[in-house]
PDB file of N, CA, C and O in Angstrom:
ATOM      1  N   UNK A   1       0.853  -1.191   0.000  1.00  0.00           N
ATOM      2  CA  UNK A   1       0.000   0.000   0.000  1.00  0.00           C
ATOM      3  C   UNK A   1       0.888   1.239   0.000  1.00  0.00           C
ATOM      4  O   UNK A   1       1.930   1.279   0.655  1.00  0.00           O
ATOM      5  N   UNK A   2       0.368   2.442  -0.892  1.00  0.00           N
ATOM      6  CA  UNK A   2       1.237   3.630  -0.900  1.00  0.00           C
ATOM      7  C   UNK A   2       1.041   4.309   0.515  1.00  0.00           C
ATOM      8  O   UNK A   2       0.187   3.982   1.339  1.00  0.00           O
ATOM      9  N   UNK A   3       1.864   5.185   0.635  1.00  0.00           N
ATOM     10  CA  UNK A   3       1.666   6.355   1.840  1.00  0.00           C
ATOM     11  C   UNK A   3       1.080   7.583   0.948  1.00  0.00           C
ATOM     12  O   UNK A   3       1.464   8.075  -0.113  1.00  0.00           O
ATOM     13  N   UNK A   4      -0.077   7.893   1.871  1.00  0.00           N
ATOM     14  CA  UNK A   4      -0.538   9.359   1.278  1.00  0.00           C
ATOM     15  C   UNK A   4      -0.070  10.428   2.507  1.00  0.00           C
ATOM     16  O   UNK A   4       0.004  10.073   3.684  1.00  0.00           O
ATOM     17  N   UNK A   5       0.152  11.436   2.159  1.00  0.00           N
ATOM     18  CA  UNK A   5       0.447  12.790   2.981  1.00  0.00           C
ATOM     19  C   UNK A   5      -0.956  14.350   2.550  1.00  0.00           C
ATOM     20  O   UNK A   5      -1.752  14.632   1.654  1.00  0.00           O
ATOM     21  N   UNK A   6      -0.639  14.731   3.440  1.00  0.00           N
ATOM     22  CA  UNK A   6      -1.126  16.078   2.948  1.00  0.00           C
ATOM     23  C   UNK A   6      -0.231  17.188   2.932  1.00  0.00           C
ATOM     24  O   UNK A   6       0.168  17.553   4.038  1.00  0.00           O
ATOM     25  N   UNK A   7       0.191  17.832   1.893  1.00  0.00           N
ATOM     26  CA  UNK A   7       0.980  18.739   2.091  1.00  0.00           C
ATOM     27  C   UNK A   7       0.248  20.141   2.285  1.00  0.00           C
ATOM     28  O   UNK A   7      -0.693  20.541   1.599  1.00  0.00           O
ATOM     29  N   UNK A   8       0.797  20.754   3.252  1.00  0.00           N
ATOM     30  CA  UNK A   8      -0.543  22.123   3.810  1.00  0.00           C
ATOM     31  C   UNK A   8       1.282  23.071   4.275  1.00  0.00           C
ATOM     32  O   UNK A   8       2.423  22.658   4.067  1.00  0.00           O
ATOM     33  N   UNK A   9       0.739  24.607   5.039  1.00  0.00           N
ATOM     34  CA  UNK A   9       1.897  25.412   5.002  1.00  0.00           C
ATOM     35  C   UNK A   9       0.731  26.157   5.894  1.00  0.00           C
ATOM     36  O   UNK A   9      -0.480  25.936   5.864  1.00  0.00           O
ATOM     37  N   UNK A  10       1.409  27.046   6.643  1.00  0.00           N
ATOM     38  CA  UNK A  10       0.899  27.685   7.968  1.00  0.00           C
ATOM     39  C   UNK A  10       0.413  29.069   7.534  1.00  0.00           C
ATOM     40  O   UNK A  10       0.964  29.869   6.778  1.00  0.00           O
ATOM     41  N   UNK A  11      -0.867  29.176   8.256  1.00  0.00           N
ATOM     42  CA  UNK A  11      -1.821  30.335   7.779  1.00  0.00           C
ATOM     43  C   UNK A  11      -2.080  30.291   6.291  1.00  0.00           C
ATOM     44  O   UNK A  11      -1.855  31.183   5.473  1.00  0.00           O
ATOM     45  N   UNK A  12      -2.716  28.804   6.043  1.00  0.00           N
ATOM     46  CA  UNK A  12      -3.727  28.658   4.925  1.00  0.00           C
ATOM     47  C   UNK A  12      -4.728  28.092   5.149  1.00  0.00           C
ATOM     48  O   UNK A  12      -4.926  26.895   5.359  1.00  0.00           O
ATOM     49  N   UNK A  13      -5.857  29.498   5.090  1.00  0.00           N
ATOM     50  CA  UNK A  13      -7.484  28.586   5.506  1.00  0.00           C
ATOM     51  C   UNK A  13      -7.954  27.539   4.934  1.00  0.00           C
ATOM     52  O   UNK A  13      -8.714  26.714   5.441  1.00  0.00           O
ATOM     53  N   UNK A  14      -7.448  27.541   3.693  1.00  0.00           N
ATOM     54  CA  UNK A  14      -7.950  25.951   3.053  1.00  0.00           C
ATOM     55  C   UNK A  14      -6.866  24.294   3.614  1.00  0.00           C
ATOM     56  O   UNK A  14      -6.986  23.069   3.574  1.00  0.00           O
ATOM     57  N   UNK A  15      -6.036  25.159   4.010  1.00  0.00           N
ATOM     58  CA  UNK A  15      -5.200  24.452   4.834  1.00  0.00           C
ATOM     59  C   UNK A  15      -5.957  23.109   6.161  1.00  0.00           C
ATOM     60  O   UNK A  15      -6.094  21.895   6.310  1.00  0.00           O
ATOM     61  N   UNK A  16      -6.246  24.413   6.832  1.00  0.00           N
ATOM     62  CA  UNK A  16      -6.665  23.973   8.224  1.00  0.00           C
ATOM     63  C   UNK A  16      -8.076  23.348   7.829  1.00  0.00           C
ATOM     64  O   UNK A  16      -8.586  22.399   8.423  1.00  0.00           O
ATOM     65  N   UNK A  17      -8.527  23.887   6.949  1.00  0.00           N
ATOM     66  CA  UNK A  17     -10.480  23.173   6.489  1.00  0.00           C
ATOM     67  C   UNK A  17     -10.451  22.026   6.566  1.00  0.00           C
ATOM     68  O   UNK A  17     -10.990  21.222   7.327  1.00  0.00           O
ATOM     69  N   UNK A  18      -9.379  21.888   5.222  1.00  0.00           N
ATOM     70  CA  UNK A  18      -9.288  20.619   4.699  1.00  0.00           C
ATOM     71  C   UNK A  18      -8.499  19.322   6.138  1.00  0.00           C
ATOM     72  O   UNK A  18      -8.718  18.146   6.430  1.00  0.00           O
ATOM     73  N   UNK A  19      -7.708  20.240   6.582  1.00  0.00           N
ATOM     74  CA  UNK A  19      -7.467  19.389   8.254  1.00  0.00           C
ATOM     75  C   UNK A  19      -8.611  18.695   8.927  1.00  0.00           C
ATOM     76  O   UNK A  19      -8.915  17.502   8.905  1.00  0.00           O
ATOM     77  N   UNK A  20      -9.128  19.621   9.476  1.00  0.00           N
ATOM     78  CA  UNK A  20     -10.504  19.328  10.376  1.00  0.00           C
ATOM     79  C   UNK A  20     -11.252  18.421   9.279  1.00  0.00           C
ATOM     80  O   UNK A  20     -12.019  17.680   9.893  1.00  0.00           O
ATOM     81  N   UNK A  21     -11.313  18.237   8.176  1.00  0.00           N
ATOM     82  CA  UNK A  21     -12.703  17.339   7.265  1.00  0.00           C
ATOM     83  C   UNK A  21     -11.218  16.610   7.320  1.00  0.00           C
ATOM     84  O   UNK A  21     -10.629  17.686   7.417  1.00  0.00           O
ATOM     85  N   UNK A  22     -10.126  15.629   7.336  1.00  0.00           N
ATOM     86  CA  UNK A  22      -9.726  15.010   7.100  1.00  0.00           C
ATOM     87  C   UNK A  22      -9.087  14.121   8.773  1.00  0.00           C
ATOM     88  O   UNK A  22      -8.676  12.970   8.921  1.00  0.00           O
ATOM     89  N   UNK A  23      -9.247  15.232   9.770  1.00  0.00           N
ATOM     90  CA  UNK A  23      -9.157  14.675  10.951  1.00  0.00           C
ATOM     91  C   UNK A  23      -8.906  13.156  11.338  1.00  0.00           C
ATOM     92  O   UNK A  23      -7.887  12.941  11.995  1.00  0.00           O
ATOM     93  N   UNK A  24      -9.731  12.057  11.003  1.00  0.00           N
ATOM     94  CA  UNK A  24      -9.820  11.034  11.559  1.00  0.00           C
ATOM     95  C   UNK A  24      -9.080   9.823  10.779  1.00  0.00           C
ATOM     96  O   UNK A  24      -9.006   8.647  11.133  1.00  0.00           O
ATOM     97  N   UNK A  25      -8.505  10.492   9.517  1.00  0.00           N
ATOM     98  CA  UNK A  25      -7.660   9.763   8.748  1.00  0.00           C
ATOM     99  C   UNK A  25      -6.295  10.374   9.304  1.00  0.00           C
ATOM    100  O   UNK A  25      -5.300   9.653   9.380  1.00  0.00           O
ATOM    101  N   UNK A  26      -6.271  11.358   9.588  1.00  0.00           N
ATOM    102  CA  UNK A  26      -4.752  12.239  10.289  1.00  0.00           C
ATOM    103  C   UNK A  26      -4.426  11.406  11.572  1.00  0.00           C
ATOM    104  O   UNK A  26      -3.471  10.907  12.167  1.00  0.00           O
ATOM    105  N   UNK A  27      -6.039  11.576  11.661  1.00  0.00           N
ATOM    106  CA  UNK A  27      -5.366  11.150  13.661  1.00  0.00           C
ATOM    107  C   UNK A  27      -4.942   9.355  13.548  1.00  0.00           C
ATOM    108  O   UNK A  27      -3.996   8.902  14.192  1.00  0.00           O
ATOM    109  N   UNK A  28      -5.832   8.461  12.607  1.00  0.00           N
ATOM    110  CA  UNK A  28      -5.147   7.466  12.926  1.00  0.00           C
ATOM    111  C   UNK A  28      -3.707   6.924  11.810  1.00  0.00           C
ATOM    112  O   UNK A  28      -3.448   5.740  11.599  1.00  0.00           O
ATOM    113  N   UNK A  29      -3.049   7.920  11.309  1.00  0.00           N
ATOM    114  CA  UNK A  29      -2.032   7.550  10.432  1.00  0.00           C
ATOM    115  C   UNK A  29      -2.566   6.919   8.991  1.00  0.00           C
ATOM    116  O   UNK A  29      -2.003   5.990   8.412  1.00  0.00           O
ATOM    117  N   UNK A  30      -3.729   7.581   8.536  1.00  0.00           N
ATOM    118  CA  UNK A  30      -4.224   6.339   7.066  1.00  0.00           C
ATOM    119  C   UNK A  30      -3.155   7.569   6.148  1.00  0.00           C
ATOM    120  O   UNK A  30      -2.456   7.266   5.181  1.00  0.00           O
ATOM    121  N   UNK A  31      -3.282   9.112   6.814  1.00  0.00           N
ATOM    122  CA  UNK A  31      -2.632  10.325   6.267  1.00  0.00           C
ATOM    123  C   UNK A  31      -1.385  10.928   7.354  1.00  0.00           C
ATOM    124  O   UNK A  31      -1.439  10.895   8.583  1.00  0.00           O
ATOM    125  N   UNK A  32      -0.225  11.499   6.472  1.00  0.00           N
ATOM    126  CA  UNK A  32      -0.132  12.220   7.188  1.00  0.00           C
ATOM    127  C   UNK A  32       0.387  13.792   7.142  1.00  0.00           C
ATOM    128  O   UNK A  32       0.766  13.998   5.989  1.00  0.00           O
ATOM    129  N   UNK A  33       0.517  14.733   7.784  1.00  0.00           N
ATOM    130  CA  UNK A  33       0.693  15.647   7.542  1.00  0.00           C
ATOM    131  C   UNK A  33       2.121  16.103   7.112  1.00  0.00           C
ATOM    132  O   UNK A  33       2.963  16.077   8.010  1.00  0.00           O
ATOM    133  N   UNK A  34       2.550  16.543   5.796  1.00  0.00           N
ATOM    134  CA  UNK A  34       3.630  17.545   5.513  1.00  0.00           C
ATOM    135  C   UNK A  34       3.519  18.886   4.991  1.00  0.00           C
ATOM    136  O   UNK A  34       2.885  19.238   3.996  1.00  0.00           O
ATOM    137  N   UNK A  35       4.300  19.690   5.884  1.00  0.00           N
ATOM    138  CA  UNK A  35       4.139  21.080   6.068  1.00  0.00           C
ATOM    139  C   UNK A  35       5.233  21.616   4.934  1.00  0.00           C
ATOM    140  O   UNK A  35       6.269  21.008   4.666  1.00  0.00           O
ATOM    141  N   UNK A  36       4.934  22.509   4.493  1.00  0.00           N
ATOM    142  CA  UNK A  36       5.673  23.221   3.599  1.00  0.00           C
ATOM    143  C   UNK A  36       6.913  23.945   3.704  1.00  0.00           C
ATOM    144  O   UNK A  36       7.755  24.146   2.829  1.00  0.00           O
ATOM    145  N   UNK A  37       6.896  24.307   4.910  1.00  0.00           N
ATOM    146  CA  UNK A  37       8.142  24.674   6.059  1.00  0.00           C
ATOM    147  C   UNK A  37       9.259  24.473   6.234  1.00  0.00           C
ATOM    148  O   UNK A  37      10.239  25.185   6.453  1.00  0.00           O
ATOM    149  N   UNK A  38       8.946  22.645   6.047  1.00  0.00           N
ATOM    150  CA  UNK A  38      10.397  21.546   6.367  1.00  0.00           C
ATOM    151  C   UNK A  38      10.766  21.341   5.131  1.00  0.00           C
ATOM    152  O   UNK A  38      10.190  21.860   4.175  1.00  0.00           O
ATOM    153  N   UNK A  39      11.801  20.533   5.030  1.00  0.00           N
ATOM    154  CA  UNK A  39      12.715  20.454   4.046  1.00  0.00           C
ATOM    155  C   UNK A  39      11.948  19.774   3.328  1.00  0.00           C
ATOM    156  O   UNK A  39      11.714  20.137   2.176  1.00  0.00           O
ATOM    157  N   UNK A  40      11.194  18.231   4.048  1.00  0.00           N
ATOM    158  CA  UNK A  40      11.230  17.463   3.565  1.00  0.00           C
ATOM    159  C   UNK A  40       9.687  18.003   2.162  1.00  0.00           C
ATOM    160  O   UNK A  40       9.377  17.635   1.029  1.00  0.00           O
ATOM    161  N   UNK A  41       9.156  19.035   3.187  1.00  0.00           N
ATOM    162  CA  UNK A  41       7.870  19.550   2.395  1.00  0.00           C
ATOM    163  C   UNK A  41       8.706  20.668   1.649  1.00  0.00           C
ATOM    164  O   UNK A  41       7.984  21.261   0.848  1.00  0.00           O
ATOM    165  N   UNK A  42       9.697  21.026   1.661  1.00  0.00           N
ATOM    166  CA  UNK A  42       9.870  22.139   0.667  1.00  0.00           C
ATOM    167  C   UNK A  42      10.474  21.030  -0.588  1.00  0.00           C
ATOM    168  O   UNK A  42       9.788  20.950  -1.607  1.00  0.00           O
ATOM    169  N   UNK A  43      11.488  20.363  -0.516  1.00  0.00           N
ATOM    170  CA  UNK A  43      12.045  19.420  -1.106  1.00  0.00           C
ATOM    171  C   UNK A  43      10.572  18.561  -2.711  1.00  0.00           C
ATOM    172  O   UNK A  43      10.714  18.440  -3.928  1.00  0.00           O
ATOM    173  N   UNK A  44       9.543  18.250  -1.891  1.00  0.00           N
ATOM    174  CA  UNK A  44       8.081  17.805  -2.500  1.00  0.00           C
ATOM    175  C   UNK A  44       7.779  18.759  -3.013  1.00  0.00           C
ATOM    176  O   UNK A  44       7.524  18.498  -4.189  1.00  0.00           O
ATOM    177  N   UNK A  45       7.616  20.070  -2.737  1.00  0.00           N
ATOM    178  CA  UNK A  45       7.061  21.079  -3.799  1.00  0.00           C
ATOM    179  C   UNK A  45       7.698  21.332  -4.510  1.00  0.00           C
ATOM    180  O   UNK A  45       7.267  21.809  -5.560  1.00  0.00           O
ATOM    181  N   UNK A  46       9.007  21.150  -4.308  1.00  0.00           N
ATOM    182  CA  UNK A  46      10.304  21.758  -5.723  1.00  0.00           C
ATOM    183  C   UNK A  46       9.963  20.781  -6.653  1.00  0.00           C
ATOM    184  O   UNK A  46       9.640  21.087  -7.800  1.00  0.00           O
ATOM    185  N   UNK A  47      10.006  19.675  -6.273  1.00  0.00           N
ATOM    186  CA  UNK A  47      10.386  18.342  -7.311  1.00  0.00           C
ATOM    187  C   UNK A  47       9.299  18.460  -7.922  1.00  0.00           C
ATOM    188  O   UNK A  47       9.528  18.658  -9.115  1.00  0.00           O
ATOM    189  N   UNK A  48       7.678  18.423  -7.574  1.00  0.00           N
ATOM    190  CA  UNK A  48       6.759  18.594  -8.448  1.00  0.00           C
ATOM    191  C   UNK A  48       6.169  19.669  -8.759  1.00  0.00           C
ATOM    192  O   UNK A  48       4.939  19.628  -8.771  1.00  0.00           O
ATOM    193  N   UNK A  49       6.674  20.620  -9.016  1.00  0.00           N
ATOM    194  CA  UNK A  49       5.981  22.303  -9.265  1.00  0.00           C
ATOM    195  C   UNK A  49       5.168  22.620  -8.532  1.00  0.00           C
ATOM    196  O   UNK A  49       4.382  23.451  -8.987  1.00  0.00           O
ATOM    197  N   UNK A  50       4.962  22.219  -7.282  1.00  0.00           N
ATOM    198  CA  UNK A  50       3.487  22.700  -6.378  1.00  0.00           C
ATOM    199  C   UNK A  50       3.520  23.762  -6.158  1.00  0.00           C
ATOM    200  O   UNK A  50       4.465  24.016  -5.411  1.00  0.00           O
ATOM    201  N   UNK A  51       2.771  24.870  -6.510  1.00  0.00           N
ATOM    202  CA  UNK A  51       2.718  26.187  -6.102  1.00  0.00           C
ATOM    203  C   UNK A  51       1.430  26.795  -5.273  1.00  0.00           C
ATOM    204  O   UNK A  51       1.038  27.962  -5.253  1.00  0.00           O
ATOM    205  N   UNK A  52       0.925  25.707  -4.635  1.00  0.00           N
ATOM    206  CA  UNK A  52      -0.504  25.756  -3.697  1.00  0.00           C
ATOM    207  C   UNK A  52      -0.540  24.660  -3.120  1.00  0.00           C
ATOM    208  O   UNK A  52       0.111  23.664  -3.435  1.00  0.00           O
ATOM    209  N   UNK A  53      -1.504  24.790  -2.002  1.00  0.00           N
ATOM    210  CA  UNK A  53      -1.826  23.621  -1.098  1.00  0.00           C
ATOM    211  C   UNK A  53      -3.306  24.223  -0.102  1.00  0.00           C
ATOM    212  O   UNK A  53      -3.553  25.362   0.296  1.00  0.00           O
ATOM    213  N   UNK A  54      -3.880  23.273   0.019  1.00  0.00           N
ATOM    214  CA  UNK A  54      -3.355  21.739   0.212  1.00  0.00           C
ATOM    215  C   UNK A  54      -3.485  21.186  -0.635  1.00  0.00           C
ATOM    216  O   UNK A  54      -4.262  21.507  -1.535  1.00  0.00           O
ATOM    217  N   UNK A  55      -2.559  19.866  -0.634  1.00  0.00           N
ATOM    218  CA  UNK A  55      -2.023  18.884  -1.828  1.00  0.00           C
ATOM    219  C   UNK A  55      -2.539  17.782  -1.261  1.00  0.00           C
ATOM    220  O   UNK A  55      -2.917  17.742  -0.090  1.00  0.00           O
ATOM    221  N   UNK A  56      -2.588  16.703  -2.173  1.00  0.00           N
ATOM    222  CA  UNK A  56      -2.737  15.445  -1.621  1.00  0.00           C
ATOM    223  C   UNK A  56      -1.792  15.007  -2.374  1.00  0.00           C
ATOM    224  O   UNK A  56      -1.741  15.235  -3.582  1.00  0.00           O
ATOM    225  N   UNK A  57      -0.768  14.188  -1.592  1.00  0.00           N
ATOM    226  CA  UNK A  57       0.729  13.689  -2.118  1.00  0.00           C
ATOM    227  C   UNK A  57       0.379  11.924  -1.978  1.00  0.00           C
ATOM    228  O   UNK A  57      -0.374  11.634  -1.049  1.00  0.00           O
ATOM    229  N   UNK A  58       0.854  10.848  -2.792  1.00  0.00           N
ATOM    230  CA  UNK A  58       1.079   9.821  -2.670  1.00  0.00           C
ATOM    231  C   UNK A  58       2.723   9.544  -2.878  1.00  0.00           C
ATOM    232  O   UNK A  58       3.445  10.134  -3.681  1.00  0.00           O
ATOM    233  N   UNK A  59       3.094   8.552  -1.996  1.00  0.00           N
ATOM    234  CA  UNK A  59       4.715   7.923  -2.512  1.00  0.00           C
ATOM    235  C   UNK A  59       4.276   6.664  -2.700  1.00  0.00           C
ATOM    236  O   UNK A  59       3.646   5.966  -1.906  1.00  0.00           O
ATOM    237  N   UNK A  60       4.766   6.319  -4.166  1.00  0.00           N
ATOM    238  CA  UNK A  60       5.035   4.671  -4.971  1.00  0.00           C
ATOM    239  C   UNK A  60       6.244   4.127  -3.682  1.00  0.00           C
ATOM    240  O   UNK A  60       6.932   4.605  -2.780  1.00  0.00           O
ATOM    241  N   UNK A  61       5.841   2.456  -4.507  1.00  0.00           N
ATOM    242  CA  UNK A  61       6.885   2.058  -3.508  1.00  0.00           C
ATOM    243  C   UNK A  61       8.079   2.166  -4.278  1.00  0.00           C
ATOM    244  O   UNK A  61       8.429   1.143  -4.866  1.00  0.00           O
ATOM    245  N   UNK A  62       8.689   3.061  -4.385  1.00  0.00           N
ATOM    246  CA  UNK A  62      10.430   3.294  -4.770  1.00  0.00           C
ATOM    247  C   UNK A  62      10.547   4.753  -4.251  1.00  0.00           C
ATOM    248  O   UNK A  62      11.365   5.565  -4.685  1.00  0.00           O
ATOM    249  N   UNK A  63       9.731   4.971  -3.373  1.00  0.00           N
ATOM    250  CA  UNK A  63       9.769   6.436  -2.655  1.00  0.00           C
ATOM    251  C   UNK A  63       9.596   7.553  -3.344  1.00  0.00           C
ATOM    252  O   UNK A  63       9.955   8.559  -2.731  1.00  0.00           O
ATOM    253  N   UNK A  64       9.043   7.777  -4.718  1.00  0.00           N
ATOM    254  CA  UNK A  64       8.707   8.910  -4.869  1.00  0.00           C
ATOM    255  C   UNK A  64       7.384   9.351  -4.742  1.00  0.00           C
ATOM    256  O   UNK A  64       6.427   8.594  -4.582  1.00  0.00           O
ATOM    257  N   UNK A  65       7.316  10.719  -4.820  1.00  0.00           N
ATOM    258  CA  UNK A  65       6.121  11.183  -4.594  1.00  0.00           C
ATOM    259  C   UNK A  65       5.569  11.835  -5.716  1.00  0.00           C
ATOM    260  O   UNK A  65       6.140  12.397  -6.651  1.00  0.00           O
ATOM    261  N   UNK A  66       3.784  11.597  -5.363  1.00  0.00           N
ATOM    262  CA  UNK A  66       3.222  12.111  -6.799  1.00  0.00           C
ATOM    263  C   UNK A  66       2.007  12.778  -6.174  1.00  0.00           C
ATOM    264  O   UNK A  66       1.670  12.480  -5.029  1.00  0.00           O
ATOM    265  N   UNK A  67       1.206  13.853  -7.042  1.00  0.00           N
ATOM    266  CA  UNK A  67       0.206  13.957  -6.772  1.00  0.00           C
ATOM    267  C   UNK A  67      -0.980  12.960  -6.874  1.00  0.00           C
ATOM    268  O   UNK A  67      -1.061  12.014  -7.657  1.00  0.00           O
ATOM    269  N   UNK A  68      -1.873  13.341  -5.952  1.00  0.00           N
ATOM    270  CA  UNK A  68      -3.277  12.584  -5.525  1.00  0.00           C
ATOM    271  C   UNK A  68      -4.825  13.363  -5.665  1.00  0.00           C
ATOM    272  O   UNK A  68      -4.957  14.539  -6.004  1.00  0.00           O
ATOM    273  N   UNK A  69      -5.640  12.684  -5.417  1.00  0.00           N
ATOM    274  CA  UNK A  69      -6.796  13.212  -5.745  1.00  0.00           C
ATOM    275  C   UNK A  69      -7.629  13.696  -4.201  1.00  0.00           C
ATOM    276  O   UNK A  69      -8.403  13.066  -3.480  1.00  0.00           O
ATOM    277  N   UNK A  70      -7.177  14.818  -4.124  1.00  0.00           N
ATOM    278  CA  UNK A  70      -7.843  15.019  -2.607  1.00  0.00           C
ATOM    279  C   UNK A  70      -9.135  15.051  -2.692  1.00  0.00           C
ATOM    280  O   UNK A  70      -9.728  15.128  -1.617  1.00  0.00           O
ATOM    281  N   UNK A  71      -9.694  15.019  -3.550  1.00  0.00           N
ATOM    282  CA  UNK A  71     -11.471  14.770  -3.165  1.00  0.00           C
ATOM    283  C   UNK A  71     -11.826  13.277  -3.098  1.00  0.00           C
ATOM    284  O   UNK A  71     -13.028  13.013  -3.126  1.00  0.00           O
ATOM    285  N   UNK A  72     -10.762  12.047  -2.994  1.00  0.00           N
ATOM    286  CA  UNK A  72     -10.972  11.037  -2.805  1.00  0.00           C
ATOM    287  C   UNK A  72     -10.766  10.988  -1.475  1.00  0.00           C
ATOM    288  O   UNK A  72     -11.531  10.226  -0.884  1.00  0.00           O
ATOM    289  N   UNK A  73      -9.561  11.858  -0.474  1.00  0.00           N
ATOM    290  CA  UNK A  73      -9.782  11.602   0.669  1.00  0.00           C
ATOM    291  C   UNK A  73     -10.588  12.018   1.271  1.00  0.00           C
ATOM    292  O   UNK A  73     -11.061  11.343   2.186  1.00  0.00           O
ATOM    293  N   UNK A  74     -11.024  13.196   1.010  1.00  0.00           N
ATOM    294  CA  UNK A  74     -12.260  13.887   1.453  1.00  0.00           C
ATOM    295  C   UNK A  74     -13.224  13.080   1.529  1.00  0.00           C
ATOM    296  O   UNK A  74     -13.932  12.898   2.519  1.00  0.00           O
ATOM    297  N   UNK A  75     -13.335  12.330   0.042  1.00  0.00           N
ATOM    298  CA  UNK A  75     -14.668  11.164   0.118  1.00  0.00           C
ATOM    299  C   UNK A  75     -14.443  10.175   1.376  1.00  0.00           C
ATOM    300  O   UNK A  75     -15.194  10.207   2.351  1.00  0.00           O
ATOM    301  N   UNK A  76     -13.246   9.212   1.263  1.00  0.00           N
ATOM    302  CA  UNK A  76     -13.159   8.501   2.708  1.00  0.00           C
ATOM    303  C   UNK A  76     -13.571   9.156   4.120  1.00  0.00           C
ATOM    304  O   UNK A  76     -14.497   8.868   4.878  1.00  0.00           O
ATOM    305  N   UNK A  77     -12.783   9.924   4.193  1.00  0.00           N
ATOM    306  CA  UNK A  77     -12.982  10.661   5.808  1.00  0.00           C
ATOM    307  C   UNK A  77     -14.946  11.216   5.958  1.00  0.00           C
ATOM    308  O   UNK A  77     -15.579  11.338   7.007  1.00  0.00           O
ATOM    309  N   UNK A  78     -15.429  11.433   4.590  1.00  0.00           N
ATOM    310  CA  UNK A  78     -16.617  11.258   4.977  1.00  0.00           C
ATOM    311  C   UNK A  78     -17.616  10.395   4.725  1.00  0.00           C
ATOM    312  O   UNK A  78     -18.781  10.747   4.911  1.00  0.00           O
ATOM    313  N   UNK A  79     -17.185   8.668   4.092  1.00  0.00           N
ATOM    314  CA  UNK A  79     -17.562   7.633   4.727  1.00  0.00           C
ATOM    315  C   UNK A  79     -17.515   7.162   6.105  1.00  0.00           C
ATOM    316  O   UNK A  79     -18.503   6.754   6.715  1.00  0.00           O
ATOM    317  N   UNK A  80     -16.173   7.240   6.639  1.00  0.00           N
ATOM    318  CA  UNK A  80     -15.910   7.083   7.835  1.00  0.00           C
ATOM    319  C   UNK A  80     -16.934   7.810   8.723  1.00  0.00           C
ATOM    320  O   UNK A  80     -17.601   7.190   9.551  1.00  0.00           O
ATOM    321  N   UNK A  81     -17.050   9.194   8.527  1.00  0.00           N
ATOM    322  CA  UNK A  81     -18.164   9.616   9.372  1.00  0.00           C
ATOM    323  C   UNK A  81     -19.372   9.254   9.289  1.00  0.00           C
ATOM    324  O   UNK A  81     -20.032   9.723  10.215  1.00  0.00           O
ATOM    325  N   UNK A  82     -20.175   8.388   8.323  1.00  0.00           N
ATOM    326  CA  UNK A  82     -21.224   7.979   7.957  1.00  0.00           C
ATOM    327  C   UNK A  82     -21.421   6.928   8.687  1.00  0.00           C
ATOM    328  O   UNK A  82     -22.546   6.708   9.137  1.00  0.00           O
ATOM    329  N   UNK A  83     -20.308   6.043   8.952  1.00  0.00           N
ATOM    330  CA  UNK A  83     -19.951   4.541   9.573  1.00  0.00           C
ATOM    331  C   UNK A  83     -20.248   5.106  11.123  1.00  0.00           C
ATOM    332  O   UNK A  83     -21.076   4.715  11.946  1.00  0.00           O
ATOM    333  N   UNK A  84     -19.140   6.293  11.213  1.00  0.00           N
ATOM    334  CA  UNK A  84     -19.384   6.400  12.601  1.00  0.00           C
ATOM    335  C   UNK A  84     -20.529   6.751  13.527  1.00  0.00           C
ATOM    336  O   UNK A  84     -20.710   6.569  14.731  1.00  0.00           O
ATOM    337  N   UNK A  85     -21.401   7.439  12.348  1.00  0.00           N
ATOM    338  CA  UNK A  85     -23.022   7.813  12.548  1.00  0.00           C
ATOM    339  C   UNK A  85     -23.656   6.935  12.891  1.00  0.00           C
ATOM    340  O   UNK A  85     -24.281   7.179  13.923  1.00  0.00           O
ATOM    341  N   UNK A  86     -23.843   5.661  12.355  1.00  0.00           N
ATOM    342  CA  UNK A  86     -24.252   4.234  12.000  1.00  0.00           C
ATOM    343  C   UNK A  86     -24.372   3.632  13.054  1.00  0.00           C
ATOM    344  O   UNK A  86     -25.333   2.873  13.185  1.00  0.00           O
ATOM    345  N   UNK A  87     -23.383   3.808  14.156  1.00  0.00           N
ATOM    346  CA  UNK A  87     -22.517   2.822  15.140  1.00  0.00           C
ATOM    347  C   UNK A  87     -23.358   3.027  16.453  1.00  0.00           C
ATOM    348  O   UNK A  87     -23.039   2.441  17.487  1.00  0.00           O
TER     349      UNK A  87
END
């Protein structure tokens, strides 16, 4: 299975939105957060031209990273809440 990330950068409201609606995939590691800040998130935006965020990043297994379809995680995290409604 790939690793997905979110790449987000500090004092961006679509940033933090997209946080809170993605919450419960953050909190249990299905995502995780890279900030734009660190190397490792500045390093990801160089390599793929990202000039906005939030991103939804996947890494193949040979470690690179690619873009993703963030309205697919969006879709999960709000199955999950549907499940959790359910319960």
């Amino acid at each position: 299975m790939s690793e997905k990330a979110l790449l987000t950068s500090e004092g961006c409201g679509g940033c933090h939105h997209v946080k809170k609606e993605l919450k419960s995939l953050l909190d249990d590691g299905t995502i995780r957060e890279i900030k734009t800040s660190t190397e490792e998130g500045k390093t990801i935006a160089k390599e793929l031209g990202l000039r906005q965020v939030p991103e939804c990043l996947e890494k193949d297994p040979s470690g690179k990273w690619s873009v993703c379809d963030l309205e697919d995680l969006l879709d999960e995290a709000d199955e999950r809440r549907e499940k959790e409604k359910e319960k």
